[in-house]
N, C-alpha and C positions, 0 to 999 in steps of 0.2 A: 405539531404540538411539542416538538422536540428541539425546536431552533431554540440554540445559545445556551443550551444544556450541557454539550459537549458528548452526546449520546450518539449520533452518528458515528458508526464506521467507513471510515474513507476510502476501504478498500477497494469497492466497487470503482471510483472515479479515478483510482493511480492506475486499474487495469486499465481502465478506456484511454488512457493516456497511451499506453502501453499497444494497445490496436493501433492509435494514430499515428505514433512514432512506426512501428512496422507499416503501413498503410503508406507512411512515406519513406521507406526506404529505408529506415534506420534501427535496422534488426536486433542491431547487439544492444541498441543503448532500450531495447525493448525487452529484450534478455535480461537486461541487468534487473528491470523493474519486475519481470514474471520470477525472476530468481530472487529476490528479495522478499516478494508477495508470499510465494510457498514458505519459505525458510519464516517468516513472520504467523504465519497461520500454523505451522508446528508448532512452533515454539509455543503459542498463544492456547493451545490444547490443555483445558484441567485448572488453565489461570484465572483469577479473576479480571472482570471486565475494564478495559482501560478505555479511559476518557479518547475524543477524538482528535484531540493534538497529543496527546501520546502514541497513539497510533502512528500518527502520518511522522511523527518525528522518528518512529523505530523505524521506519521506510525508506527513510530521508536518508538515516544514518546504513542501512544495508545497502542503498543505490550505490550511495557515495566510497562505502566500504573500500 
């Protein structure tokens, strides 16, 4: 009931990325997503709530960092 709202938080599905990427071997670039995930959920502490392409873009831009 929420599809195209932009109310979904994406976090849940960058971590599962995050198991697959470790699951196949590829620890650090799993690292970079768990350490992006935490530093975005601090941050997001007392904020108001952002749409879900803002999310996954602040994500995008900490992976990439």
């Amino acid at each position: 009931d929420i599809a195209g709202q932009g109310k979904a938080d994406p976090t849940a599905t960058v971590l599962s990325v995050a198991l697959l990427l470790r699951h196949l071997g590829h620890d650090s670039e799993a690292d970079r997503i768990d350490a992006a995930v935490a530093a975005d959920l601090t941050e997001r502490v007392g904020r108001p709530a952002r749409s879900t392409s803002e999310i996954g873009d602040a994500l995008a831009v900490r992976v990439a960092g």
